[in-house]
N, CA, C and O atoms as CSV, one atom per row, in Angstrom:
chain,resi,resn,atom,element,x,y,z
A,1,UNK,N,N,-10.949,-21.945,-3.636
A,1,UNK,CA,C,-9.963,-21.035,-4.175
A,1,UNK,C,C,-8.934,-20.730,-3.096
A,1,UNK,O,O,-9.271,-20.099,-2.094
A,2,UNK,N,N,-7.613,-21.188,-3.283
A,2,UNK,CA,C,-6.691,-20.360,-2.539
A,2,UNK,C,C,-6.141,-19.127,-2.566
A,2,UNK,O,O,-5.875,-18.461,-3.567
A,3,UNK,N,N,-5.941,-18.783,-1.163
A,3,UNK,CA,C,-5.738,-17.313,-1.380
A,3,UNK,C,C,-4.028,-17.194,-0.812
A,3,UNK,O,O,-3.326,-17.724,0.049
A,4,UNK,N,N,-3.862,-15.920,-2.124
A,4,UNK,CA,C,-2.120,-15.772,-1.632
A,4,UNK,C,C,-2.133,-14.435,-0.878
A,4,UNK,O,O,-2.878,-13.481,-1.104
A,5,UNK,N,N,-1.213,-14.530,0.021
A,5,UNK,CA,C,-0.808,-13.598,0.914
A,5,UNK,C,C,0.412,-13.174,0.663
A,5,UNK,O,O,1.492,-13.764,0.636
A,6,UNK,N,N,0.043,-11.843,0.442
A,6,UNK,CA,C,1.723,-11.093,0.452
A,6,UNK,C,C,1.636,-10.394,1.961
A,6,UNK,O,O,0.886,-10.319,2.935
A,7,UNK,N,N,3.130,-9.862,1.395
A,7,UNK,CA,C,2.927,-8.406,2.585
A,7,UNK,C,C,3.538,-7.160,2.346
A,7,UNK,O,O,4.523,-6.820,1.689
A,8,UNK,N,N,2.858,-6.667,2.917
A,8,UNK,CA,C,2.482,-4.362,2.836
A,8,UNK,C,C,3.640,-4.436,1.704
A,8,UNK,O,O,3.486,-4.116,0.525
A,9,UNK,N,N,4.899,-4.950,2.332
A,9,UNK,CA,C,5.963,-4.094,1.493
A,9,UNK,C,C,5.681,-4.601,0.306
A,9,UNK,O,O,5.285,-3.725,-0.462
A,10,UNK,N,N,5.735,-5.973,-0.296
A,10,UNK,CA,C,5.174,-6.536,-1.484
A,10,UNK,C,C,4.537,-5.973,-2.518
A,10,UNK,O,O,4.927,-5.669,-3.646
A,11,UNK,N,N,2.968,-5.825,-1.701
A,11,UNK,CA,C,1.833,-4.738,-2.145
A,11,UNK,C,C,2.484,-3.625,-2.297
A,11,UNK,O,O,2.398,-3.471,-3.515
A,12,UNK,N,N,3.056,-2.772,-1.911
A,12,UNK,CA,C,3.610,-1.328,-2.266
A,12,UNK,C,C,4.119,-1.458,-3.706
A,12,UNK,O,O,3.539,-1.072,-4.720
A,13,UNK,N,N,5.911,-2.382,-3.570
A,13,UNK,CA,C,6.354,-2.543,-4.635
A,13,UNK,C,C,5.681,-3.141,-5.647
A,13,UNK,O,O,5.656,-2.446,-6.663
A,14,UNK,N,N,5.226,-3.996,-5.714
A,14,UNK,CA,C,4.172,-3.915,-6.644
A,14,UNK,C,C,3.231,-3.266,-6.921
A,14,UNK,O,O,2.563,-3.659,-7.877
A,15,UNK,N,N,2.908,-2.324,-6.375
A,15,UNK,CA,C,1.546,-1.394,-7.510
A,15,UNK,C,C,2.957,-0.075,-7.987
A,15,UNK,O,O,2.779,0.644,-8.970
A,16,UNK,N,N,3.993,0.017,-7.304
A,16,UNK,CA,C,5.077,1.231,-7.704
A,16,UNK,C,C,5.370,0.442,-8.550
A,16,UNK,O,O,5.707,1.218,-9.444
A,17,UNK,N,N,5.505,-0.600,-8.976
A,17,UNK,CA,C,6.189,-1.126,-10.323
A,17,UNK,C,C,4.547,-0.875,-11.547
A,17,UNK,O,O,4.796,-0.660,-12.733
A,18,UNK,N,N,3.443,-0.919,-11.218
A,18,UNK,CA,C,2.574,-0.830,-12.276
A,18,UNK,C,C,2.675,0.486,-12.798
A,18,UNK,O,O,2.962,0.888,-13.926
A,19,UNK,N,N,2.227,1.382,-11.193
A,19,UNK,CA,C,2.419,2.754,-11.644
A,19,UNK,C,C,3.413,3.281,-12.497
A,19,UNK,O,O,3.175,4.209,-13.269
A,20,UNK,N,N,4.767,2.611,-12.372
A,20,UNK,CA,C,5.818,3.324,-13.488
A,20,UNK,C,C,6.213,3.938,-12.258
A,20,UNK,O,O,5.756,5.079,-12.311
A,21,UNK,N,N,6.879,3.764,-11.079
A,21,UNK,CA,C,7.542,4.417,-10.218
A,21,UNK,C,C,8.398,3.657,-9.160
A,21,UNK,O,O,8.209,2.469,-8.900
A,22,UNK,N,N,9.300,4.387,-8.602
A,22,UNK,CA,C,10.282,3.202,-8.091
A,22,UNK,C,C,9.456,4.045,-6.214
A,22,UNK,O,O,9.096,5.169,-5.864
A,23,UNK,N,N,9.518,2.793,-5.617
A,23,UNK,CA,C,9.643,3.106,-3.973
A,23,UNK,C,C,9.965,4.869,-4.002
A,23,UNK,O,O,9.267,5.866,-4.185
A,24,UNK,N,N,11.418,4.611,-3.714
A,24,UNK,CA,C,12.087,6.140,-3.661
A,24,UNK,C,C,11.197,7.408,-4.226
A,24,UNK,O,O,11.123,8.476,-3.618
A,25,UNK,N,N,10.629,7.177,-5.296
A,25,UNK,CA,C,9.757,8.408,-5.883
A,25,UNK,C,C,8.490,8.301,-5.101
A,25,UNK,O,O,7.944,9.399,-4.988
A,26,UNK,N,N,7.891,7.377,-4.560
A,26,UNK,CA,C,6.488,7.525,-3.971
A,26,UNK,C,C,6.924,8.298,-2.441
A,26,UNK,O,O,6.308,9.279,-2.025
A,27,UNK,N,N,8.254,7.580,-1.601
A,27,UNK,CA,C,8.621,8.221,-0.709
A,27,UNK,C,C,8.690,9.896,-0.632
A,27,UNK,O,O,8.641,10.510,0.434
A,28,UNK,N,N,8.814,10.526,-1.949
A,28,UNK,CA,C,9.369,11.283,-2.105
A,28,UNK,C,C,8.154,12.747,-2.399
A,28,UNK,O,O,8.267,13.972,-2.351
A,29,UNK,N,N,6.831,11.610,-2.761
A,29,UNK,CA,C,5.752,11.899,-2.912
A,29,UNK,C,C,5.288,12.393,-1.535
A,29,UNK,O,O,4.811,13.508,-1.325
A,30,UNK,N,N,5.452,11.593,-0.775
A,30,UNK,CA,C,4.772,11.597,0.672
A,30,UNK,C,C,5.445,12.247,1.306
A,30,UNK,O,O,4.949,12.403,2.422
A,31,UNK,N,N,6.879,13.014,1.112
A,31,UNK,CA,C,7.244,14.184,1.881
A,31,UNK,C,C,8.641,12.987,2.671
A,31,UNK,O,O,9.383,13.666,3.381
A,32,UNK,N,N,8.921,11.959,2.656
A,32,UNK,CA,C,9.533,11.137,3.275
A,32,UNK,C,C,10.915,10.533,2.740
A,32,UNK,O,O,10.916,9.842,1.721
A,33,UNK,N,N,11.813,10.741,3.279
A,33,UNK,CA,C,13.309,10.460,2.493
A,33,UNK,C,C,13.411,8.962,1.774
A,33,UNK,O,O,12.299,8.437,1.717
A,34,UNK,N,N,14.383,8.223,1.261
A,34,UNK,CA,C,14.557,7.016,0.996
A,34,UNK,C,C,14.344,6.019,2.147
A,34,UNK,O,O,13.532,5.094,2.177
A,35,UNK,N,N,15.278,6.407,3.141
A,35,UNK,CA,C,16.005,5.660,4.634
A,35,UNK,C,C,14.607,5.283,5.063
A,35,UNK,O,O,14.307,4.096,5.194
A,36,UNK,N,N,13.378,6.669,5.382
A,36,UNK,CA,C,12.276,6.727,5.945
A,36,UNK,C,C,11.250,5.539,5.314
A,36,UNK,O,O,10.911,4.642,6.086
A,37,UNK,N,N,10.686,5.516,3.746
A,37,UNK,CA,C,10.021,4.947,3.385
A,37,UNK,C,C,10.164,3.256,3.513
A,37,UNK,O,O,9.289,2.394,3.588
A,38,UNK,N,N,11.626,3.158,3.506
A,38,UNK,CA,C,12.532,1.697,3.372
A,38,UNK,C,C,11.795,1.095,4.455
A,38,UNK,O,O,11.034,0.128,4.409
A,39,UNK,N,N,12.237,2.032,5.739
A,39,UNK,CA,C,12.104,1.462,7.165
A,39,UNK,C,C,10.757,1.259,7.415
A,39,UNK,O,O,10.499,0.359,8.215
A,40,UNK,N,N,9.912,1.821,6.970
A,40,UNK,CA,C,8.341,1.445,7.376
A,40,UNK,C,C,7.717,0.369,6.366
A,40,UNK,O,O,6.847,-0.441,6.684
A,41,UNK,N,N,8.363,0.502,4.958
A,41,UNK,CA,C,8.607,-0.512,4.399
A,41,UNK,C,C,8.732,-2.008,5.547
A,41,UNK,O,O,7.956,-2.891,5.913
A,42,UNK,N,N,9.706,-1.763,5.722
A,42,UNK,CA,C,10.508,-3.023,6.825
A,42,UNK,C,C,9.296,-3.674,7.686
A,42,UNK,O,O,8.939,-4.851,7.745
A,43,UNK,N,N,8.713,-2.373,8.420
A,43,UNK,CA,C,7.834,-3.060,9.727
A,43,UNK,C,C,7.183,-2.888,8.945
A,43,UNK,O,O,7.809,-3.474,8.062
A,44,UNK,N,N,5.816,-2.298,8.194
A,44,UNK,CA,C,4.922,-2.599,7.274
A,44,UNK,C,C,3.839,-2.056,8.151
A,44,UNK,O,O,2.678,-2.454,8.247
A,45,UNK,N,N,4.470,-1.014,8.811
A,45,UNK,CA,C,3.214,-0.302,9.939
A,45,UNK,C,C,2.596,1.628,9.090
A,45,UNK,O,O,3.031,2.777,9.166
A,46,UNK,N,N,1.528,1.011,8.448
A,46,UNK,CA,C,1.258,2.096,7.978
A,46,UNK,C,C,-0.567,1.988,8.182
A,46,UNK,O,O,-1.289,1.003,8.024
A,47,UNK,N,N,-0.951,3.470,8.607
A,47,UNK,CA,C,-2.315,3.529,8.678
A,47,UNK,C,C,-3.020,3.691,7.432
A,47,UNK,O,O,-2.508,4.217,6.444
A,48,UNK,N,N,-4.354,3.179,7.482
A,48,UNK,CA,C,-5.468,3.244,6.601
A,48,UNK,C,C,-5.363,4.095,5.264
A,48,UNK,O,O,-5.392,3.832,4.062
A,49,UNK,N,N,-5.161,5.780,6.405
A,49,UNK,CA,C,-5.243,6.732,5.320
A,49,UNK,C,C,-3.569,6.614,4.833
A,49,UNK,O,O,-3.388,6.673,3.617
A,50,UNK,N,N,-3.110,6.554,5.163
A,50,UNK,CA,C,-1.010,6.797,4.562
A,50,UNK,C,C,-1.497,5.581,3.253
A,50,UNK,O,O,-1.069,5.940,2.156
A,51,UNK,N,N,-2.129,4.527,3.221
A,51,UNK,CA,C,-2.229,3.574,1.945
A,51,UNK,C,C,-2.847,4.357,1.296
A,51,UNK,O,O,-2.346,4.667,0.216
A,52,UNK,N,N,-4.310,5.051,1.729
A,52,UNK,CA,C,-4.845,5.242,0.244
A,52,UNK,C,C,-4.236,6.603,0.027
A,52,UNK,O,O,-4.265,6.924,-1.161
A,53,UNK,N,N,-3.765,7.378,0.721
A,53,UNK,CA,C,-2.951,8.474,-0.095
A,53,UNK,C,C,-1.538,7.608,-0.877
A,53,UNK,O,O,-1.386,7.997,-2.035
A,54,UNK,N,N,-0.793,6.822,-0.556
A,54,UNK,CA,C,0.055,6.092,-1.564
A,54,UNK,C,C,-0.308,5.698,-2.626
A,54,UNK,O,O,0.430,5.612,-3.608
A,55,UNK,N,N,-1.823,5.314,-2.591
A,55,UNK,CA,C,-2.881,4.555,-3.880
A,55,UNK,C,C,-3.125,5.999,-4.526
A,55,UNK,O,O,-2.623,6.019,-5.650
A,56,UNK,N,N,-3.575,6.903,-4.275
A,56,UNK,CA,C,-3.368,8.147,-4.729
A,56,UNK,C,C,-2.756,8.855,-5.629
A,56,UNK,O,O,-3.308,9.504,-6.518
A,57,UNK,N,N,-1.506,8.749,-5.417
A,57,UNK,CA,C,-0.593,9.571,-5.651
A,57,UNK,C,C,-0.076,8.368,-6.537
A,57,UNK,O,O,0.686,8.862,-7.368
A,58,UNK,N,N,-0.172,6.873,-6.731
A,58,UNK,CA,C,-0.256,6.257,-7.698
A,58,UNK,C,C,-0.966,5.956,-8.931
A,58,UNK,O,O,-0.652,5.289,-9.917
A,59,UNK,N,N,-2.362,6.853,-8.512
A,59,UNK,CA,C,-3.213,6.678,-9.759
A,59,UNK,C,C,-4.391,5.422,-9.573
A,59,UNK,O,O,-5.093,4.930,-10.457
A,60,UNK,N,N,-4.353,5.125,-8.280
A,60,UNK,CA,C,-4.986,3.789,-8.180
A,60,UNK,C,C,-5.953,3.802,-6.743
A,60,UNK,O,O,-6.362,4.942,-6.520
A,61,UNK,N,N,-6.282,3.065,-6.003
A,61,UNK,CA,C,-7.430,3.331,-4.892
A,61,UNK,C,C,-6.534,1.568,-3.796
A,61,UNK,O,O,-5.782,0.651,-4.127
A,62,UNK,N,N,-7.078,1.889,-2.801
A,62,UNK,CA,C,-6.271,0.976,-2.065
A,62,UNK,C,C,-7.550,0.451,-1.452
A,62,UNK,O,O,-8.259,1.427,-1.206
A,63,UNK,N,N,-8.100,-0.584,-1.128
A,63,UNK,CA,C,-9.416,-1.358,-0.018
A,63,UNK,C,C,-8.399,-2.358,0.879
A,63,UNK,O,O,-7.423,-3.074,0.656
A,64,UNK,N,N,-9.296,-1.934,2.124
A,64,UNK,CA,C,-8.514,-2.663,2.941
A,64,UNK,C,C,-9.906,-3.158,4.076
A,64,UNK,O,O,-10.152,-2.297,4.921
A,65,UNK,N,N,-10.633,-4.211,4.128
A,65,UNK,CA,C,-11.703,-4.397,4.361
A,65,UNK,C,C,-12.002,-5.840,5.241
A,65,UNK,O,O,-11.008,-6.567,5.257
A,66,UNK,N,N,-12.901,-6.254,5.798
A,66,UNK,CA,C,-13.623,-7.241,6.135
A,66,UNK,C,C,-14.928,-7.765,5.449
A,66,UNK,O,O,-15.807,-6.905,5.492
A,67,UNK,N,N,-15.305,-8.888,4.847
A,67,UNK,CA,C,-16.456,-9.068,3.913
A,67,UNK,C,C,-16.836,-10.231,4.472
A,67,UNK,O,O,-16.021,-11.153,4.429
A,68,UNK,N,N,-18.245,-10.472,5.168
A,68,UNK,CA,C,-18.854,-11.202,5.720
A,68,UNK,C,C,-19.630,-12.526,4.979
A,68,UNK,O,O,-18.954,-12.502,3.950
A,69,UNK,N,N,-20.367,-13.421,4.812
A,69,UNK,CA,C,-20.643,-13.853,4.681
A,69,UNK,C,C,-22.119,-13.717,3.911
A,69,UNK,O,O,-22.304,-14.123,2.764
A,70,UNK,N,N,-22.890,-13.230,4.537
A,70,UNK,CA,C,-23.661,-12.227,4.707
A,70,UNK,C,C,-23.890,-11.124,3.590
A,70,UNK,O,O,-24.982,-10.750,3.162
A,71,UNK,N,N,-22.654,-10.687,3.212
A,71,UNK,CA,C,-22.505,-9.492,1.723
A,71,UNK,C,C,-21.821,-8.288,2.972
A,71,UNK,O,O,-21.163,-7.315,2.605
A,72,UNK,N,N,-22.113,-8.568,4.394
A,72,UNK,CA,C,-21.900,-7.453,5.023
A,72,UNK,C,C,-20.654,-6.601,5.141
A,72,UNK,O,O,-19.674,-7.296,5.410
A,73,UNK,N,N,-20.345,-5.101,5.006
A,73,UNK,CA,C,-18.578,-5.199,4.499
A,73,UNK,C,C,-17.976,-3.855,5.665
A,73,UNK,O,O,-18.471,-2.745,5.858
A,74,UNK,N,N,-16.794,-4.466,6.265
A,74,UNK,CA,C,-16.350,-3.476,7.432
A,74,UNK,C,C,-14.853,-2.722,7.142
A,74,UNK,O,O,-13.871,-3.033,7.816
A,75,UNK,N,N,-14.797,-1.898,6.276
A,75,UNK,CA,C,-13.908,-1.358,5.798
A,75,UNK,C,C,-13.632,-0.372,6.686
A,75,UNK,O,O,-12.708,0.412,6.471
């Protein structure tokens, strides 16, 4: 099975497009202007917890994990 790779910003806009919300409104969620969300958008430098509060406040849950071989899992 191949696997596709997006990135952060990708993943964002896409679950804000499921949720029924544009970027700008989740920014807006998180206390963070347009300019602000764009730009971290850009570098795609966001911690653990800043995703699953975005997954949150979308209605949805965010995993961000390592899964071993094993079954073993390092989230």
């Amino acid at each position: 099975m191949e696997a596709i790779l997006i990135i952060i910003k990708e993943k964002v806009e896409a679950a804000c497009a499921k949720a029924g919300i544009t970027v700008e409104q989740l920014g807006l969620k998180l206390g963070m202007s347009t300019q602000a969300i764009n730009n971290r958008l850009k570098t795609g430098k966001f911690a653990q917890e800043e995703l699953e509060r975005m997954a949150a406040l979308m209605g949805c849950e965010y995993h961000s994990l390592f899964v071993f071989p094993d079954g073993t899992k390092v989230e």
